[in-house]
C-alpha positions, -999 to 999 in steps of 0.1 A, spaced: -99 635 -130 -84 669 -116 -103 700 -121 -84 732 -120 -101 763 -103 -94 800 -115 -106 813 -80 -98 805 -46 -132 788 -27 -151 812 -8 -163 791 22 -189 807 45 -202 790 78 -230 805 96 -258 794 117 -294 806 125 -321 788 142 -347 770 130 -384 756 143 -376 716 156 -403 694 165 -395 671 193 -411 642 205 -403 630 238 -416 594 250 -414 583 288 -388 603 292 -368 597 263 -360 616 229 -378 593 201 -380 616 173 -363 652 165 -378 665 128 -362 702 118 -385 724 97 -360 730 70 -387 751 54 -381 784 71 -363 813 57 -331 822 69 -333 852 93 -303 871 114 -277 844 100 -247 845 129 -211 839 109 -190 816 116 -164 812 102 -153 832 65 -155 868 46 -181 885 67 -188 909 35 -198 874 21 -226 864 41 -255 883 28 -245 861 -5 -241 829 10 -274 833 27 -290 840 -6 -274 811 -18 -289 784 7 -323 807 1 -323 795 -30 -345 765 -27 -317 739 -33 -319 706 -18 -299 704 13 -268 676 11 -272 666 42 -282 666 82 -259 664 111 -270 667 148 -246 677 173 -214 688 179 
């Protein structure tokens, strides 16, 4: 199934840091949780139409469920 779009997709990327809990065992990394729960304040853009962002922040504000987590680079 193709599904036709009457507007171009307005991507936004932006970061902002968030509380982690880390738990280090002798020595090592065992656990990393992110506290997803805090709002998003002085988002940094990335990467899209800057007079976008206060939208897009909104947006993920909204209390949707994230679709996923990725650690690293």
């Amino acid at each position: 199934m193709t599904f036709k779009r009457d507007t171009a997709t307005r991507r936004i990327v932006f970061s902002y840091l968030v509380p982690v809990h880390v738990e280090v065992e002798d020595g090592i990394v065992a656990d990393v949780v992110v506290i997803d729960e805090t709002p998003i304040r002085d988002p940094t853009l990335i990467e899209g139409d800057g007079d976008l962002l206060a939208k897009a922040v909104t947006d993920a504000n909204d209390g949707q469920a994230w679709p996923s987590w990725r650690f690293g680079y």
